[in-house]
C-alpha positions in Angstrom: 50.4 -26.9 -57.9 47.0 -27.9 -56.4 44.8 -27.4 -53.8 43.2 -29.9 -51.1 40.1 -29.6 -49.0 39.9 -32.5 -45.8 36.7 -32.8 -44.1 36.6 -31.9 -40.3 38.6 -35.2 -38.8 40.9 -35.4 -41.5 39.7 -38.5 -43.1 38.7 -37.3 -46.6 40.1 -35.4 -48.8 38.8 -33.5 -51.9 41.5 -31.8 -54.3 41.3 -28.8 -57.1 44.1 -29.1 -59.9 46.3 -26.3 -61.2 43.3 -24.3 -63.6 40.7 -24.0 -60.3 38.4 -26.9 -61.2 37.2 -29.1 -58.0 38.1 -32.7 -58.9 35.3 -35.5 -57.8 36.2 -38.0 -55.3 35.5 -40.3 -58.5 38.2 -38.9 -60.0 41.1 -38.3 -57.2 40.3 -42.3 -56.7 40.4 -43.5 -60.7 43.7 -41.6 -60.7 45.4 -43.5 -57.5 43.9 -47.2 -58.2 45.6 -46.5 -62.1 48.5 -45.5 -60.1 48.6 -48.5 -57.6 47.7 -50.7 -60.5 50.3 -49.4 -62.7 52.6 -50.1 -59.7 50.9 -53.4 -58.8 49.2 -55.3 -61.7 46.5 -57.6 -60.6 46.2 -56.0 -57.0 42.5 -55.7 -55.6 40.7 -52.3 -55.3 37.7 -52.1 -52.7 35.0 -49.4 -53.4 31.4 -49.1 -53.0 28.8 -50.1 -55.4 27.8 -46.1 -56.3 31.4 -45.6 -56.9 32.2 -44.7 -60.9 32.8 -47.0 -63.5 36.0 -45.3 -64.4 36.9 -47.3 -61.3 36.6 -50.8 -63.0 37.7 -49.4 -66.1 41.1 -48.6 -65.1 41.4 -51.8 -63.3 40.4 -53.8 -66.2 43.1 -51.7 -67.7 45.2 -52.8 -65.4 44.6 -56.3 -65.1 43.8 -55.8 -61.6 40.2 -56.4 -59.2 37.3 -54.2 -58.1 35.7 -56.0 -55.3 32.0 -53.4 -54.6 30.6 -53.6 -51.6 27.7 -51.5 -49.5 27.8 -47.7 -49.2 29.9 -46.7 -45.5 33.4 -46.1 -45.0 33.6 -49.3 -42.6 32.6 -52.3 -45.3 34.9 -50.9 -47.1 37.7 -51.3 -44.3 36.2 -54.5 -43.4 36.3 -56.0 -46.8 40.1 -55.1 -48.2 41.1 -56.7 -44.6 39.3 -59.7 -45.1 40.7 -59.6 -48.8 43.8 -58.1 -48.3 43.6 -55.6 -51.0 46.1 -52.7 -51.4 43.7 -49.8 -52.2 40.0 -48.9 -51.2 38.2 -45.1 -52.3 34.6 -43.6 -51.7 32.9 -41.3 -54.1 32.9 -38.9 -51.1 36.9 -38.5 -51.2 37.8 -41.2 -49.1 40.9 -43.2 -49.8 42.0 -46.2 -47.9 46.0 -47.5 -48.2 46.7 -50.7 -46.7 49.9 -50.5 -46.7 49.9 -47.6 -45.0 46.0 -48.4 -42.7 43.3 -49.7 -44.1 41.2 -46.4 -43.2 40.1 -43.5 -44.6 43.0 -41.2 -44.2 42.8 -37.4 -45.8 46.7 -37.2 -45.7 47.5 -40.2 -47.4 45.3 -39.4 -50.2 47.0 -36.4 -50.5 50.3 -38.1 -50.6 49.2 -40.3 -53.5 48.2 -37.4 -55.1 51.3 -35.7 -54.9 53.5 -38.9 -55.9 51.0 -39.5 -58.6 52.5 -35.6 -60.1 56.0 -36.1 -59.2 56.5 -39.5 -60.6 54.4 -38.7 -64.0 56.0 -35.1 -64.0 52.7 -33.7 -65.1 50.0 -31.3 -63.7 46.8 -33.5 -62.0 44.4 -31.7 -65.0 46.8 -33.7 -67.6 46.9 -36.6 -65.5 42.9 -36.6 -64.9 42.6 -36.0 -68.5 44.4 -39.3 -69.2 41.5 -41.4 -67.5 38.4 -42.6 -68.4 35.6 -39.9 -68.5 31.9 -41.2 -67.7 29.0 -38.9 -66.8 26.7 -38.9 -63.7 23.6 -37.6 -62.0 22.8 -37.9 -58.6 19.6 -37.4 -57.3 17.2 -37.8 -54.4 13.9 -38.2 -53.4 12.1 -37.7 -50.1 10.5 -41.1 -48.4 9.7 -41.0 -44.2 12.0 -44.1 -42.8 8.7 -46.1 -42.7 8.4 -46.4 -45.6 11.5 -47.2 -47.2 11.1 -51.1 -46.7 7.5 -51.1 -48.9 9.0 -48.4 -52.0 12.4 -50.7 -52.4 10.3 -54.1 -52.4 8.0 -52.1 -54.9 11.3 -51.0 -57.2 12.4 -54.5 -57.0 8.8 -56.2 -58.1 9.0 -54.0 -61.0 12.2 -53.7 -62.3 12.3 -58.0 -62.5 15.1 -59.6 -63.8 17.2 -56.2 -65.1 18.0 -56.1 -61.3 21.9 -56.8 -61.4 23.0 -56.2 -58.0 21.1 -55.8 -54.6 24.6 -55.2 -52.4 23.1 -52.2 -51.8 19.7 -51.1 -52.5 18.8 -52.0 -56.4 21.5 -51.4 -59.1 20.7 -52.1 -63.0 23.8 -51.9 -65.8 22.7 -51.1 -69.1 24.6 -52.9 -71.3 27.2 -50.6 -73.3 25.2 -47.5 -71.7 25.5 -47.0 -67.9 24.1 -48.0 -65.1 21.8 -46.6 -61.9 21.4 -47.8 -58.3 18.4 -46.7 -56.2 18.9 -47.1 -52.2 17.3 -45.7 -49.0 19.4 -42.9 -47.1 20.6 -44.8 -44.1 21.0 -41.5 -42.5 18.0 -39.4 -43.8 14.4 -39.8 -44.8 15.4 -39.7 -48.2 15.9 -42.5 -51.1 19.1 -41.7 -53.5 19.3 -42.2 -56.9 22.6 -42.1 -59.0 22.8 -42.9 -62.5 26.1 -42.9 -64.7 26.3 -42.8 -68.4 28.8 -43.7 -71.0 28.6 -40.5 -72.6 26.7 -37.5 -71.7 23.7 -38.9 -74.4 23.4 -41.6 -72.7 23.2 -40.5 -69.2 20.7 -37.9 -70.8 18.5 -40.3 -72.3 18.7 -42.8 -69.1 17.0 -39.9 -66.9 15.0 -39.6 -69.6 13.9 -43.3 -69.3 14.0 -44.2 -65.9 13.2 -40.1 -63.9 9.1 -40.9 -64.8 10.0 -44.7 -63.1 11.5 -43.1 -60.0 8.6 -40.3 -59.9 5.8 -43.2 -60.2 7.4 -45.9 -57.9 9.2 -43.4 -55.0 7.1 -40.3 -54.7 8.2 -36.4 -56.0 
């Protein structure tokens, strides 16, 4: 038994397991790409550079490919077409299946959900419990559309060479700890911060390091 929650069109879908918890989008998409790897080893797996590291995790696992690409349901669609990849998932609950479309689809999900419970012949709060558990903290900051340009050049300049990706705003990995992305809203006057941690210490103590950073460099 479980529950599933789609968004007003249909195209996402968010899913609470058999005890009541509401499962992350994170987590309904580790569970299918392990799935679809499991099936497939060495297929390619599309998802946006906020997405989880459990993600990459179970692909390594898997001996398959995470491709990242910018934030928005359509790079995501444009990239598994271009590189033919079976599976692509947002953190928002969005699940692509190219064998099915390579859109977001709500009921698909759903179905690869439900097959992921059949075939394993377990509950999905067993099955989560299976995967790779990493903690994360998302937060915002305010920041008028004008300005955006001038705070990310500013993060940029003084983050230097830890920068390890600019696909999308500024993303630093901390070696064995985590990692955090900073990018401008591109629908609000707002500048988003996530940051993940290997355990819940080390997400703990990278707020710790980096909230002052933000504070200083974005604006409270």
């Amino acid at each position: 038994m479980f529950g599933v929650a789609h968004d007003g069109d249909g195209d996402r879908a968010v899913f609470v397991d058999e005890t009541g918890a509401v499962q992350s989008g994170d987590n309904s998409l580790t569970l299918i790409a392990d799935e679809i790897l499991k099936k497939n080893p060495g297929a390619k797996v599309v998802t946006p550079v906020n997405s989880s590291m459990s993600v990459t995790e179970v692909a390594r696992r898997r001996k398959g490919r995470v491709i990242l690409t910018q934030v928005g349901s359509i790079h995501v669609a444009r990239t598994m077409v271009r590189e033919k990849a079976m599976l692509g998932g947002e953190e928002n609950g969005g699940i692509f299946y190219s064998p099915h479309q390579p859109v977001r689809d709500g009921t698909m999900a759903t179905v690869l959900i439900l097959n992921s419970i059949l075939d394993n012949r377990m509950p999905l709060s067993k099955l989560l419990a299976l995967l790779p558990t990493f903690f994360m903290a998302k937060e915002k900051r305010k920041c008028p559309d004008e300005k955006k340009n001038d705070v990310m050049k500013r993060i940029r300049q003084r983050l230097g060479n830890r920068v390890t990706s600019t696909i999308d705003g500024i993303r630093v990995d901390i070696k064995n700890r985590g990692w955090f992305l900073v990018r401008p809203s591109g629908t609000e006057p707002l500048i988003r911060i996530y940051v993940e941690g290997k355990t819940e210490n080390d997400l703990k103590q990278l707020l710790d390091e980096f909230k002052p950073f933000f504070d200083e460099t974005i604006g409270t």
